[in-house]
Biopython code that builds the backbone (N, CA, C, O; Angstrom):
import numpy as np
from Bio.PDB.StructureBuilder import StructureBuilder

atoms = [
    (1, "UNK", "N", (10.426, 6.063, 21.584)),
    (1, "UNK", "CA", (10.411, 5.925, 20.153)),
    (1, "UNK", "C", (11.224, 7.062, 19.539)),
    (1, "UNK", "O", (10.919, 8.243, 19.705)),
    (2, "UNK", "N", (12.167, 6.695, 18.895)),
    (2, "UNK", "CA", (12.920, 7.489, 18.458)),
    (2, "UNK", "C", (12.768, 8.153, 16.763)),
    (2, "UNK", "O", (13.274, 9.221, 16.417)),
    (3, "UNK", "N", (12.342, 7.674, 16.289)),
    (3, "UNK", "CA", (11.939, 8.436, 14.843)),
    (3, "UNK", "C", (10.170, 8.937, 15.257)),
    (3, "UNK", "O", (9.276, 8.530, 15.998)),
    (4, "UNK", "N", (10.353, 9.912, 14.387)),
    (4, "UNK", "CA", (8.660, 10.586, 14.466)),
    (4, "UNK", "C", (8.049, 10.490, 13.543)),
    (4, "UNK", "O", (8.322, 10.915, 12.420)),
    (5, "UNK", "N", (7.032, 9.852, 13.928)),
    (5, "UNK", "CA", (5.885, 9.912, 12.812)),
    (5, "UNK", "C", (5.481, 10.393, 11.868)),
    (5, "UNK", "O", (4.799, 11.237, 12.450)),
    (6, "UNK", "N", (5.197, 10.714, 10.194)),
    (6, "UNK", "CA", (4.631, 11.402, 9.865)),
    (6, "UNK", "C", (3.346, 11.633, 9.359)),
    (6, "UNK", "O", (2.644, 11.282, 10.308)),
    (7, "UNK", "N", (2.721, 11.937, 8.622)),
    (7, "UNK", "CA", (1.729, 11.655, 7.848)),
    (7, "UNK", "C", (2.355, 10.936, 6.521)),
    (7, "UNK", "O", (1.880, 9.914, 6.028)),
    (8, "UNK", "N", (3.485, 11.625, 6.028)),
    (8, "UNK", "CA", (4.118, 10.467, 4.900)),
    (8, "UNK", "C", (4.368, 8.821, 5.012)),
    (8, "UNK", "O", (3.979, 7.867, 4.337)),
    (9, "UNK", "N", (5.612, 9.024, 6.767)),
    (9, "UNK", "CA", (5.792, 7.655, 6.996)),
    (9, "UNK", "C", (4.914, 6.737, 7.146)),
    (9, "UNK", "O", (5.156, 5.547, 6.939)),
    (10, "UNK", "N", (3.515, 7.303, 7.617)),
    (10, "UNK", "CA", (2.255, 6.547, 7.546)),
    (10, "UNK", "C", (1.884, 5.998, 6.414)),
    (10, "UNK", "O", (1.751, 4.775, 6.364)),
    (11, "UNK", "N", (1.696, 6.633, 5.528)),
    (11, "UNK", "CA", (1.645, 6.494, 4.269)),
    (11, "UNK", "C", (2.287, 4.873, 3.585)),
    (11, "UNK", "O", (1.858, 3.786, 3.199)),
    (12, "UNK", "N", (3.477, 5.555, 3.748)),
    (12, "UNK", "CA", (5.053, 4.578, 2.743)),
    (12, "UNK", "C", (4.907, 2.772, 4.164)),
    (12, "UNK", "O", (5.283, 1.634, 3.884)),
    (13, "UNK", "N", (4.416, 3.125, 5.192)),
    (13, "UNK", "CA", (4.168, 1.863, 5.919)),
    (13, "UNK", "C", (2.760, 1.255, 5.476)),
    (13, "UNK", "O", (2.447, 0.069, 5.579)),
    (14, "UNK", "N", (2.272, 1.889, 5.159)),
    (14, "UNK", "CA", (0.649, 1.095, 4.759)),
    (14, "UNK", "C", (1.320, 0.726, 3.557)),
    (14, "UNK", "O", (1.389, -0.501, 3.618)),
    (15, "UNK", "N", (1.942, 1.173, 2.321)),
    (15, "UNK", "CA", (2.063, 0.894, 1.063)),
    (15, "UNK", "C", (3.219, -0.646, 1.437)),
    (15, "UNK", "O", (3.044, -1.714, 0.850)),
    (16, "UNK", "N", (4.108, -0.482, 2.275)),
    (16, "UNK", "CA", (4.559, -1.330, 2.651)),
    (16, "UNK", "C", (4.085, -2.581, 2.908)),
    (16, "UNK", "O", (4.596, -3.595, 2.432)),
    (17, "UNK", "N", (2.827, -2.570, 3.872)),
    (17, "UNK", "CA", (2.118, -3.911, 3.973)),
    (17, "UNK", "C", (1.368, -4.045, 2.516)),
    (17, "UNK", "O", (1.271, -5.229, 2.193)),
    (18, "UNK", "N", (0.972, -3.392, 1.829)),
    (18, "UNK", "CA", (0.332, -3.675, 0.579)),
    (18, "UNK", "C", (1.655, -5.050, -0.042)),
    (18, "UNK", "O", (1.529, -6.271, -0.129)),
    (19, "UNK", "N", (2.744, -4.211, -0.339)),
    (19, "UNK", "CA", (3.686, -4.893, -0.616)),
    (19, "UNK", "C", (4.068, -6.299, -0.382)),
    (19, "UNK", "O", (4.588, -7.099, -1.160)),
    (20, "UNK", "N", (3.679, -6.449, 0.940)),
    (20, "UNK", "CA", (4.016, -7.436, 1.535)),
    (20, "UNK", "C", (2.883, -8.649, 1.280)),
    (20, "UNK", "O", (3.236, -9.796, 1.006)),
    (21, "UNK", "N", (1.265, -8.189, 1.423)),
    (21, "UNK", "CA", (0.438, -8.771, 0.723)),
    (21, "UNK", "C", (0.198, -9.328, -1.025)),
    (21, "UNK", "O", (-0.580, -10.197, -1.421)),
    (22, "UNK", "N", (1.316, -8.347, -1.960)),
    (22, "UNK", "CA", (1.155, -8.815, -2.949)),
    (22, "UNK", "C", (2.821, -9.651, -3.346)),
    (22, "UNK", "O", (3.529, -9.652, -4.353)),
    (23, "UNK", "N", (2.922, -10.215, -2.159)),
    (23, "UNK", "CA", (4.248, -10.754, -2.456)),
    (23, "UNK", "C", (5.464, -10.011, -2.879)),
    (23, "UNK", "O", (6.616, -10.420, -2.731)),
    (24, "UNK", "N", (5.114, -8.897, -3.413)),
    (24, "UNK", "CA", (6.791, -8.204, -3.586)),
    (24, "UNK", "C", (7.665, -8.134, -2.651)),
    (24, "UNK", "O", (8.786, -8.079, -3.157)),
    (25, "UNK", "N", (7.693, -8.110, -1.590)),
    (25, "UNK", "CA", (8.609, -7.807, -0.300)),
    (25, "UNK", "C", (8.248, -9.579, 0.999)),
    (25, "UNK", "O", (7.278, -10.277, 1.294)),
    (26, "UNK", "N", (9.243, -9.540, 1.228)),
    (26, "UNK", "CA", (9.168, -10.844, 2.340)),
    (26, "UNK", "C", (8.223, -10.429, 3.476)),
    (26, "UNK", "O", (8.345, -9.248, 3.801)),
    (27, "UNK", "N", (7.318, -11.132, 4.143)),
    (27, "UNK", "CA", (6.893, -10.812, 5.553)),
    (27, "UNK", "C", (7.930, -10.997, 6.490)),
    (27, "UNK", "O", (8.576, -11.964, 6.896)),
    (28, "UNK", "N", (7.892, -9.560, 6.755)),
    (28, "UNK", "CA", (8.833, -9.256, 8.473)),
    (28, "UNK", "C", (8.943, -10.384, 9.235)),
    (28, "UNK", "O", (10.075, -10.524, 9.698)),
    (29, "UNK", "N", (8.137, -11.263, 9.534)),
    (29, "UNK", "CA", (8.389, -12.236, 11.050)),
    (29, "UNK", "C", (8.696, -13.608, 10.222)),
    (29, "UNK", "O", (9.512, -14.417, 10.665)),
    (30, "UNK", "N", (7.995, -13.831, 8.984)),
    (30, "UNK", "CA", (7.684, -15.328, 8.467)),
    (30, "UNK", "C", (9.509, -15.172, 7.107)),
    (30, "UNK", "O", (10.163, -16.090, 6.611)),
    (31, "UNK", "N", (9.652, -14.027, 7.013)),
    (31, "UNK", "CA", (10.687, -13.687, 6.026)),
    (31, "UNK", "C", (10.003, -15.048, 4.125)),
    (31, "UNK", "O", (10.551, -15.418, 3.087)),
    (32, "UNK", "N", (8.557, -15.246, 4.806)),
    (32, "UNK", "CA", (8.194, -15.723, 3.284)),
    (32, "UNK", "C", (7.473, -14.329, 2.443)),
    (32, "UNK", "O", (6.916, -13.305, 2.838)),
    (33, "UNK", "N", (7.751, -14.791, 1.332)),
    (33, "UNK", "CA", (6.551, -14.189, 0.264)),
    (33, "UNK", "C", (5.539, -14.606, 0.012)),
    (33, "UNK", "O", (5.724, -15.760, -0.374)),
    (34, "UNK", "N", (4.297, -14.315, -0.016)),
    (34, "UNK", "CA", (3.257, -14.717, 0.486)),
    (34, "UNK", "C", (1.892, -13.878, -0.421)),
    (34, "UNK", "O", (1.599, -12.772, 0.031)),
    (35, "UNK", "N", (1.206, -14.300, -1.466)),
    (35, "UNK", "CA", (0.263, -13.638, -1.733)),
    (35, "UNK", "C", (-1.195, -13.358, -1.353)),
    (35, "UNK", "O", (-2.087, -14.195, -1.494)),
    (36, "UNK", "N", (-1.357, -12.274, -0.921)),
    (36, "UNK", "CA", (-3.259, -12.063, 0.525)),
    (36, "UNK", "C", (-3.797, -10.829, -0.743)),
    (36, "UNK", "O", (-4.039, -9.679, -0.377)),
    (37, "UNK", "N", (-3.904, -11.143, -1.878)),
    (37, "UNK", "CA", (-5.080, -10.161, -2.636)),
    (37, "UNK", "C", (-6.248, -9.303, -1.686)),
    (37, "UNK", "O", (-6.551, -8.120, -1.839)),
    (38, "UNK", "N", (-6.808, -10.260, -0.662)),
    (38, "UNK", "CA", (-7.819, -9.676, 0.074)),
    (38, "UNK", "C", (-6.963, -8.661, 0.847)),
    (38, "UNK", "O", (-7.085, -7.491, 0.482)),
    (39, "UNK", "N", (-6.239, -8.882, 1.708)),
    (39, "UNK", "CA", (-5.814, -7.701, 2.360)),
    (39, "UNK", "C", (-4.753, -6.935, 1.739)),
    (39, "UNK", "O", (-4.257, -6.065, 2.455)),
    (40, "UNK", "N", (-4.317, -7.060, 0.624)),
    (40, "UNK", "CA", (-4.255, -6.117, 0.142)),
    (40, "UNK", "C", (-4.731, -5.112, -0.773)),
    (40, "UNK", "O", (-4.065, -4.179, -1.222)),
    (41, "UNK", "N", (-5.897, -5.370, -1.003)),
    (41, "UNK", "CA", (-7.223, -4.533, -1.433)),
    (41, "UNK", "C", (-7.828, -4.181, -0.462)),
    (41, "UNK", "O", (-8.493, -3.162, -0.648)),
    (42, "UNK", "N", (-7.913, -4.908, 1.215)),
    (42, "UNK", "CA", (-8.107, -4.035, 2.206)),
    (42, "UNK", "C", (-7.348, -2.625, 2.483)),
    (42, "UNK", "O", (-8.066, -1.646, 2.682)),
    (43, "UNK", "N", (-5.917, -2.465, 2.508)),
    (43, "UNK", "CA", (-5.100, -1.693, 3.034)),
    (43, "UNK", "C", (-5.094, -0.733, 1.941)),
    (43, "UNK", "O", (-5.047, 0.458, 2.253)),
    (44, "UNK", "N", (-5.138, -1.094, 0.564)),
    (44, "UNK", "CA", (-5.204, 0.393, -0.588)),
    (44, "UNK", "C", (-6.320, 0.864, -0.340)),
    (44, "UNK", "O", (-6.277, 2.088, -0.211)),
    (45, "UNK", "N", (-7.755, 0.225, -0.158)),
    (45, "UNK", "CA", (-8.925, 1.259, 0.662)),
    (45, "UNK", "C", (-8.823, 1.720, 1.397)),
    (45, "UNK", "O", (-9.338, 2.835, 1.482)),
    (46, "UNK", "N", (-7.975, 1.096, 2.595)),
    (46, "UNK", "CA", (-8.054, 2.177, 3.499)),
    (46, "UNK", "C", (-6.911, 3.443, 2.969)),
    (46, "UNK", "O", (-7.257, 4.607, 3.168)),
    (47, "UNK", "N", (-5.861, 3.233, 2.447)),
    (47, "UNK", "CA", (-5.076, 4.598, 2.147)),
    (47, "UNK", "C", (-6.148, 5.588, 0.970)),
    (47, "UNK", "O", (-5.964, 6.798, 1.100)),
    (48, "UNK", "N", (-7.185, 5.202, -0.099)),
    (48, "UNK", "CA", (-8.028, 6.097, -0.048)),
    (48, "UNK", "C", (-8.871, 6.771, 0.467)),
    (48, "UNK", "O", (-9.255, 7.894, 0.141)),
    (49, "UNK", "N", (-9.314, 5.896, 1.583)),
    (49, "UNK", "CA", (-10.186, 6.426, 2.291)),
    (49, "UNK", "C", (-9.129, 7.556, 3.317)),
    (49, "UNK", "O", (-9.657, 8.230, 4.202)),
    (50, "UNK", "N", (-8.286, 7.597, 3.166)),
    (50, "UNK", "CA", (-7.467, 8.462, 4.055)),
    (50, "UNK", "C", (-7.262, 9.591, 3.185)),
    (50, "UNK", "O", (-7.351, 10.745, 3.605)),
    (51, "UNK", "N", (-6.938, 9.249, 1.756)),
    (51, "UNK", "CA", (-6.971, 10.176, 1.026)),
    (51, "UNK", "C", (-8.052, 11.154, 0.719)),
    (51, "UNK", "O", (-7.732, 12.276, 0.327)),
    (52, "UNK", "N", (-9.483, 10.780, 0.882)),
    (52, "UNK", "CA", (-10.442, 11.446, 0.671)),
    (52, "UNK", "C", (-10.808, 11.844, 2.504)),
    (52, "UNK", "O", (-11.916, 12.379, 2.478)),
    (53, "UNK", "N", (-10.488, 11.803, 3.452)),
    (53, "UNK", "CA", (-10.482, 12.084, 4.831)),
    (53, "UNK", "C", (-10.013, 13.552, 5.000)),
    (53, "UNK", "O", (-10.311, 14.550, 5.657)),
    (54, "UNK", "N", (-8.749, 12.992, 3.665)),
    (54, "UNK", "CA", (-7.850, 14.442, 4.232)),
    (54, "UNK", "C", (-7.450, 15.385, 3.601)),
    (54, "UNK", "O", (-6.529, 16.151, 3.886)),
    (55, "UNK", "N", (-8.297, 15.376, 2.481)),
    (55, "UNK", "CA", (-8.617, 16.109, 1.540)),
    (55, "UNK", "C", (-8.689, 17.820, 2.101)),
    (55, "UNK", "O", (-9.217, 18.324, 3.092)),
    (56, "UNK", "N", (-7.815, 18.462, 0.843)),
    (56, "UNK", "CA", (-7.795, 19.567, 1.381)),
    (56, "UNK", "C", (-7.042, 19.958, 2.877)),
    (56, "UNK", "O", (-7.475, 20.910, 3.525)),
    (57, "UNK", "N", (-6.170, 19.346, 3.247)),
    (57, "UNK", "CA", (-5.876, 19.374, 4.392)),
    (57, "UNK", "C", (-4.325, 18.903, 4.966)),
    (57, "UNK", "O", (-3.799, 19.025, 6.072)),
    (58, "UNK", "N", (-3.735, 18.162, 3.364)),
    (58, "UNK", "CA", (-2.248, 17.765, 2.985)),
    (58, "UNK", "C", (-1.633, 18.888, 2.695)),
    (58, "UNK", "O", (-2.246, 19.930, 2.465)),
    (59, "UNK", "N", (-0.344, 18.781, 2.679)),
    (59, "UNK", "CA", (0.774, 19.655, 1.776)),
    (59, "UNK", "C", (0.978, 18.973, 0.424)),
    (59, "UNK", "O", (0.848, 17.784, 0.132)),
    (60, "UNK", "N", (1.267, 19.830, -0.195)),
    (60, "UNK", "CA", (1.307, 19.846, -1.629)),
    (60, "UNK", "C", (2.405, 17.970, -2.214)),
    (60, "UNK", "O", (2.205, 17.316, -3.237)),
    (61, "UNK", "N", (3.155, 17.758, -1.402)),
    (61, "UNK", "CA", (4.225, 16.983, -1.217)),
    (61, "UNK", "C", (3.184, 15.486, -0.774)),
    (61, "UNK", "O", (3.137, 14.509, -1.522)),
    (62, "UNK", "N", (2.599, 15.545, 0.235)),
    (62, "UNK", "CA", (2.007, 14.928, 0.830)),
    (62, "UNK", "C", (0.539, 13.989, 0.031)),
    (62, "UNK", "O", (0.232, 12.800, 0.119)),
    (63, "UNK", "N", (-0.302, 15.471, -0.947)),
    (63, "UNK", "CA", (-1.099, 15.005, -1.590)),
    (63, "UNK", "C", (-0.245, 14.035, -2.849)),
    (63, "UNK", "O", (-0.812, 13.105, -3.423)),
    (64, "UNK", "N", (1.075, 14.408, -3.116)),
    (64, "UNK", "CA", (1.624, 14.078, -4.876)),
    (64, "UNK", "C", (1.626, 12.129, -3.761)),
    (64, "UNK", "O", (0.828, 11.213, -3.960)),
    (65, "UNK", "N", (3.021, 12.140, -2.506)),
    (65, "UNK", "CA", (2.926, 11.331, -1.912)),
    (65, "UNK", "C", (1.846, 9.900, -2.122)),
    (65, "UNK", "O", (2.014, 8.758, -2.549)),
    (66, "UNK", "N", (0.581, 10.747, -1.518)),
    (66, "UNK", "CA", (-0.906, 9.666, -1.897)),
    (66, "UNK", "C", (-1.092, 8.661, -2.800)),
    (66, "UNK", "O", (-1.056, 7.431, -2.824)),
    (67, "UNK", "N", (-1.454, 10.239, -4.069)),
    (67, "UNK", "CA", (-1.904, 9.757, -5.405)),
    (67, "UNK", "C", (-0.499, 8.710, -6.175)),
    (67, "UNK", "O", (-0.804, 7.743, -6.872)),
    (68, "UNK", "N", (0.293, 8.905, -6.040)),
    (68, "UNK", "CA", (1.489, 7.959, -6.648)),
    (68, "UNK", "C", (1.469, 6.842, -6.020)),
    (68, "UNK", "O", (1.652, 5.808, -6.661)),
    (69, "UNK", "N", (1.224, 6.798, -4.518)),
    (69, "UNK", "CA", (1.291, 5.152, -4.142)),
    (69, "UNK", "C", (0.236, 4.637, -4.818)),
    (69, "UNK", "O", (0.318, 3.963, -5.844)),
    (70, "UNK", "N", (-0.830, 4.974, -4.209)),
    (70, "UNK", "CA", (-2.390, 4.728, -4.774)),
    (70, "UNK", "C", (-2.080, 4.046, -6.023)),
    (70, "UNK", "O", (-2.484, 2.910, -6.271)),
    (71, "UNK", "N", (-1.116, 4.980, -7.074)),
    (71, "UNK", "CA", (-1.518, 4.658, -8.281)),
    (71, "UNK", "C", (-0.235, 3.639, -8.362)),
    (71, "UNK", "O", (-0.708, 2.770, -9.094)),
    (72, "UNK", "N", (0.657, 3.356, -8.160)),
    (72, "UNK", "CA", (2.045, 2.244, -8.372)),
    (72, "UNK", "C", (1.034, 1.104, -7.468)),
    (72, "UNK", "O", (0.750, 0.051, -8.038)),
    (73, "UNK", "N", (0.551, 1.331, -6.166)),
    (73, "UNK", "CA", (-0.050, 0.100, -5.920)),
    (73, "UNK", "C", (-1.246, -0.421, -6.611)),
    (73, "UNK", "O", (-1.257, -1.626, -6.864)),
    (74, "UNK", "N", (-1.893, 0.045, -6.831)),
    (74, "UNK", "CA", (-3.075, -0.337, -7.521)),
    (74, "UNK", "C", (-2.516, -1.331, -8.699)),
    (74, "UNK", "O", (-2.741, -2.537, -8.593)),
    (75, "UNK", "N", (-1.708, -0.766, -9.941)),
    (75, "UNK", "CA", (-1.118, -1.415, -10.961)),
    (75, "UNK", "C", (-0.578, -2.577, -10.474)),
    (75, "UNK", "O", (-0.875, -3.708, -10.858)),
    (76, "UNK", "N", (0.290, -2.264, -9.547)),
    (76, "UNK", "CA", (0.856, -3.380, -9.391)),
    (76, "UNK", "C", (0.428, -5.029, -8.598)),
    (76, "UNK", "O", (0.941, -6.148, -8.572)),
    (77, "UNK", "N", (-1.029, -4.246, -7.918)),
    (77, "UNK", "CA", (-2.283, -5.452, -7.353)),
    (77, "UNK", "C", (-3.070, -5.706, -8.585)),
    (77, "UNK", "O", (-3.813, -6.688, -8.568)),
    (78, "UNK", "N", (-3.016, -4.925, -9.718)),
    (78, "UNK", "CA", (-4.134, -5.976, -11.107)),
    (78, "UNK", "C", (-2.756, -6.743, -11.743)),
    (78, "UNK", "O", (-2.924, -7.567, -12.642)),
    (79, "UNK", "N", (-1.191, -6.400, -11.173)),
    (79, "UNK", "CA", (-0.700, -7.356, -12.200)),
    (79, "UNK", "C", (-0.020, -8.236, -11.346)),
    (79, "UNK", "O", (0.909, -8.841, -11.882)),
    (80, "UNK", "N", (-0.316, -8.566, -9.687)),
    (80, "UNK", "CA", (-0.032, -9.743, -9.283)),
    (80, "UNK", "C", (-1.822, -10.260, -9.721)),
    (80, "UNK", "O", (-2.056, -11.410, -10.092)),
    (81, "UNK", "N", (-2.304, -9.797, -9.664)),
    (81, "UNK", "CA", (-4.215, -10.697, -9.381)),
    (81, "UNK", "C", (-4.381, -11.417, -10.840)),
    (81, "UNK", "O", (-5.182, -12.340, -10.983)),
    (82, "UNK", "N", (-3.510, -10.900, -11.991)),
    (82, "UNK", "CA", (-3.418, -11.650, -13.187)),
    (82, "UNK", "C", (-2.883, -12.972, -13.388)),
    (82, "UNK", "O", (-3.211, -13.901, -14.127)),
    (83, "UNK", "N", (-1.869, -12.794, -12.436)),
    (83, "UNK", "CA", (-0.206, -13.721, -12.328)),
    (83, "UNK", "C", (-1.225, -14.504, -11.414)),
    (83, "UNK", "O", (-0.992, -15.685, -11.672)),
    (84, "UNK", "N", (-1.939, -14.468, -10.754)),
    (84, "UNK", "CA", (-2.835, -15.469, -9.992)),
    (84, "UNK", "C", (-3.863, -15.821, -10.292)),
    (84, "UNK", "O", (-4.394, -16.769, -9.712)),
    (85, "UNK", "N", (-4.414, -15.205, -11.226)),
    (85, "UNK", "CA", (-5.588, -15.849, -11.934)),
    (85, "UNK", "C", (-5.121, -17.115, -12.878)),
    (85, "UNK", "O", (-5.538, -18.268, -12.989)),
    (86, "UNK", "N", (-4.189, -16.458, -13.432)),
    (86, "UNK", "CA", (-3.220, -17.264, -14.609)),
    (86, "UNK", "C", (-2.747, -18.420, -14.183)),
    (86, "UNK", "O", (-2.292, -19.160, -15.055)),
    (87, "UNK", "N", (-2.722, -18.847, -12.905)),
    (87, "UNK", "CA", (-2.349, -19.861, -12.377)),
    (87, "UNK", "C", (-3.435, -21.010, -11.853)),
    (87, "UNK", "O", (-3.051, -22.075, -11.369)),
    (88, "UNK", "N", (-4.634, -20.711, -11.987)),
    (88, "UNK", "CA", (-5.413, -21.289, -12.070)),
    (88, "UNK", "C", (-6.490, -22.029, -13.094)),
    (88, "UNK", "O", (-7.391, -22.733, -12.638)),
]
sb = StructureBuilder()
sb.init_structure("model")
sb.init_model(0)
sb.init_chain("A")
sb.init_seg("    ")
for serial, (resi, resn, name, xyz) in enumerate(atoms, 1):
    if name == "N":
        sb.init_residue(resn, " ", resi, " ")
    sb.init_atom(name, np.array(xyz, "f"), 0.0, 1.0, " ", f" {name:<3s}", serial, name[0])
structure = sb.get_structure()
């Protein structure tokens, strides 16, 4: 494996599948867009729960990192869950 891991890239790949669950980005294998509300309210819990894991224990870069996905994903899962309510 040639790139290394980080605690960021971890990060920006979980926010990634969020992405991918709220339809913004194509799924990798299916190349559809595809909306999974459930798992993607699974995967932003788990990046808090990582956030409160590791509390006290980030770099300064790392904590800003968190709280900004957290908060761009979150917004942006109440305003696909609208766009899907709305459709019903």
């Amino acid at each position: 494996m040639d790139q290394a891991w980080t605690f960021s890239t971890f990060i920006l790949s979980l926010s990634s599948s969020v992405l991918v669950s709220l339809g913004e980005l194509p799924d990798p294998i299916t190349k559809e867009k595809k909306v999974d509300l459930n798992m993607a309210r699974q995967t932003i819990s788990l990046i808090e729960i990582l956030k409160e894991k590791t509390k006290g224990n980030l770099t300064e870069e790392e904590e800003r990192l968190i709280e900004s996905t957290l908060c761009d994903l979150k917004l942006k899962y109440v305003d696909v869950a609208k766009k899907v309510q709305a459709e019903f």
